[in-house]
C-alpha positions as a Markdown table, in Angstrom:
| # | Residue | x | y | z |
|---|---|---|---|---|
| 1 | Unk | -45.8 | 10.6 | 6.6 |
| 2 | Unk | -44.6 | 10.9 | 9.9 |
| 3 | Unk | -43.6 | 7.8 | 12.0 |
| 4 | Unk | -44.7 | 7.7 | 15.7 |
| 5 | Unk | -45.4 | 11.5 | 15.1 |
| 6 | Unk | -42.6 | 12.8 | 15.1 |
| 7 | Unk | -42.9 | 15.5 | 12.3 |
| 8 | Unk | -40.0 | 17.2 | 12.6 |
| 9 | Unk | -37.7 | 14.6 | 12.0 |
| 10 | Unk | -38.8 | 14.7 | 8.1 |
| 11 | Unk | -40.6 | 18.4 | 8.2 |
| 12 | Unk | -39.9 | 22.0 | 9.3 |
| 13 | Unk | -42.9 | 23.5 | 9.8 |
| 14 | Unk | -43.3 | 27.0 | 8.2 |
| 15 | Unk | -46.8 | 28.1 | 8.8 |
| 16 | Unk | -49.9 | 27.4 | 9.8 |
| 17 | Unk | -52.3 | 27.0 | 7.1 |
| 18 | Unk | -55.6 | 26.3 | 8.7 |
| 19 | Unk | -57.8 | 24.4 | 11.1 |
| 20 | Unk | -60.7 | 21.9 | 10.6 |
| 21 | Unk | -62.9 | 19.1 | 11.9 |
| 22 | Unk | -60.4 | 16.5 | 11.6 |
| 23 | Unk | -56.8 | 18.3 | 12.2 |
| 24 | Unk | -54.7 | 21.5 | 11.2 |
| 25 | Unk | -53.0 | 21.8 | 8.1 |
| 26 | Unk | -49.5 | 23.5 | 7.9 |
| 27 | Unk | -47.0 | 24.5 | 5.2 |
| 28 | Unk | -43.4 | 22.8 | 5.3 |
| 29 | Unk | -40.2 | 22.4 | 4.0 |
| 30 | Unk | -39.6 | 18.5 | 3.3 |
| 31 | Unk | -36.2 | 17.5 | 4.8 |
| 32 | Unk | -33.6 | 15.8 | 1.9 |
| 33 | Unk | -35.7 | 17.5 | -0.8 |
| 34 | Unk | -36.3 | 21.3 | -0.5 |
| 35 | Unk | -39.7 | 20.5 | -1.5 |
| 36 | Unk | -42.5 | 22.7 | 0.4 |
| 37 | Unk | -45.8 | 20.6 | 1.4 |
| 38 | Unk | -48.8 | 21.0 | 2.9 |
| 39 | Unk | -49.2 | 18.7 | 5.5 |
| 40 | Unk | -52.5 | 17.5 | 7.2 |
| 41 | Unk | -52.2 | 16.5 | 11.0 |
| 42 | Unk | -55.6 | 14.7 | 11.8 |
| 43 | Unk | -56.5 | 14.4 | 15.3 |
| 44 | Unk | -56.5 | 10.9 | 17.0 |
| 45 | Unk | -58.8 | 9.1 | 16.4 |
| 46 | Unk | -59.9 | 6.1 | 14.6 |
| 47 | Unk | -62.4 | 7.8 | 12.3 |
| 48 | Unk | -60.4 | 10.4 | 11.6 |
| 49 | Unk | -57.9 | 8.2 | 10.5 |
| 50 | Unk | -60.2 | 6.6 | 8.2 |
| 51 | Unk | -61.0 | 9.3 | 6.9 |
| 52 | Unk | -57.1 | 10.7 | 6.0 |
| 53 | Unk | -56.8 | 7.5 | 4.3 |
| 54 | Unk | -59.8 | 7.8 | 1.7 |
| 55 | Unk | -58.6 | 11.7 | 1.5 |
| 56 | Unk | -55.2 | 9.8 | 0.6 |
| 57 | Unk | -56.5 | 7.6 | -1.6 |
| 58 | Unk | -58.3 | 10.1 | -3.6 |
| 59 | Unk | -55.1 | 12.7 | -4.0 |
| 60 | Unk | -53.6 | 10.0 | -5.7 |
| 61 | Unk | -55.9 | 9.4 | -8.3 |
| 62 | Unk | -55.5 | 12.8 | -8.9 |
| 63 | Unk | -51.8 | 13.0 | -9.1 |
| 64 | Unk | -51.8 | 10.5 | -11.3 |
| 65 | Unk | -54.4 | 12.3 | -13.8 |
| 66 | Unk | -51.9 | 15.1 | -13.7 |
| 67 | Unk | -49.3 | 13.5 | -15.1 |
């Protein structure tokens, strides 16, 4: 997660995945760990943010069923 939004100090962004109701999502390459990520950028505001933390939430539950 970005701090203060400042994504490129962790990510390069590669390409732009897609666009939806809440943000964009766009494929990068994760600084220190030559991992590629997708990475969701929700829009400001307080439901939206809400709303990336129950989508958060969830993706955890299933990484952990996957392991």
């Amino acid at each position: 997660v970005a701090v203060d939004g400042k994504l490129e100090l962790y990510y390069e962004v590669l390409e732009f995945l897609g666009r939806g109701t809440f943000g964009q999502v766009v494929k990068c390459w994760k600084r220190g760990t030559n991992e590629v990520v997708a990475v969701k950028i929700l829009k400001n505001h307080p439901s939206y943010a809400r709303q990336g933390q129950i989508e958060t939430y969830n993706l955890q539950g299933f990484s952990k069923e996957k392991m």
